[in-house]
N, C-alpha and C positions, 0 to 999 in steps of 0.2 A: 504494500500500500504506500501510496504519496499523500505526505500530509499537506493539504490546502488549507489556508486560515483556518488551522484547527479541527479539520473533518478528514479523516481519509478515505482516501478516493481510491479507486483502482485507474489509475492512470501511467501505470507503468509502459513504455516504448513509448508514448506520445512525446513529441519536442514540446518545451516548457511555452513557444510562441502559439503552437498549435492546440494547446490546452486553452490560451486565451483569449483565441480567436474564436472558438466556442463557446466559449462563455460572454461574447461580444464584450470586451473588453478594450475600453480606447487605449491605446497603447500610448494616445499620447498624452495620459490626463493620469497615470498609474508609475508608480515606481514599486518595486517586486525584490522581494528579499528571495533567495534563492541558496539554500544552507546558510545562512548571518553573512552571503554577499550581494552587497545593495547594487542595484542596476535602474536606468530609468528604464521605462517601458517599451523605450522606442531601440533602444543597446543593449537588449535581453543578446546573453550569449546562446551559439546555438548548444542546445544540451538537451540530452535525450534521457528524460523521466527513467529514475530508475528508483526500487522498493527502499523505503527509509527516508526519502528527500521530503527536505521541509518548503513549503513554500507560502509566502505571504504575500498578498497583491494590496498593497494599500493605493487609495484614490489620493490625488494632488490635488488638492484646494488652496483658491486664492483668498484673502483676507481683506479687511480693512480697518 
């Protein structure tokens, strides 16, 4: 199992872009923890889901 924000998923061989393209995920509005390494959305490395990987997709919001 692949843990996604805390749920696991059976997502093992899918690419980690290809899991959040399914999930309609704007890739330019998210930054993605990927094992405690930070990426922006859009500079996800290519990496292929494998059993143990943690993954967190946090949304980017602007303030004021």
């Amino acid at each position: 199992m692949v843990w996604l924000n805390g749920e696991a998923k059976p997502l093992e061989g899918k690419t980690l872009r290809e899991v959040l393209e399914e999930l309609d995920v704007d890739l330019s509005r998210v930054a993605v923890l990927l094992n405690e390494e930070a990426y922006l959305g859009r500079e996800l490395p290519h990496h292929v889901l494998k059993e143990g990987d943690v993954v967190e997709v946090v949304t980017l919001m602007q303030g004021g």
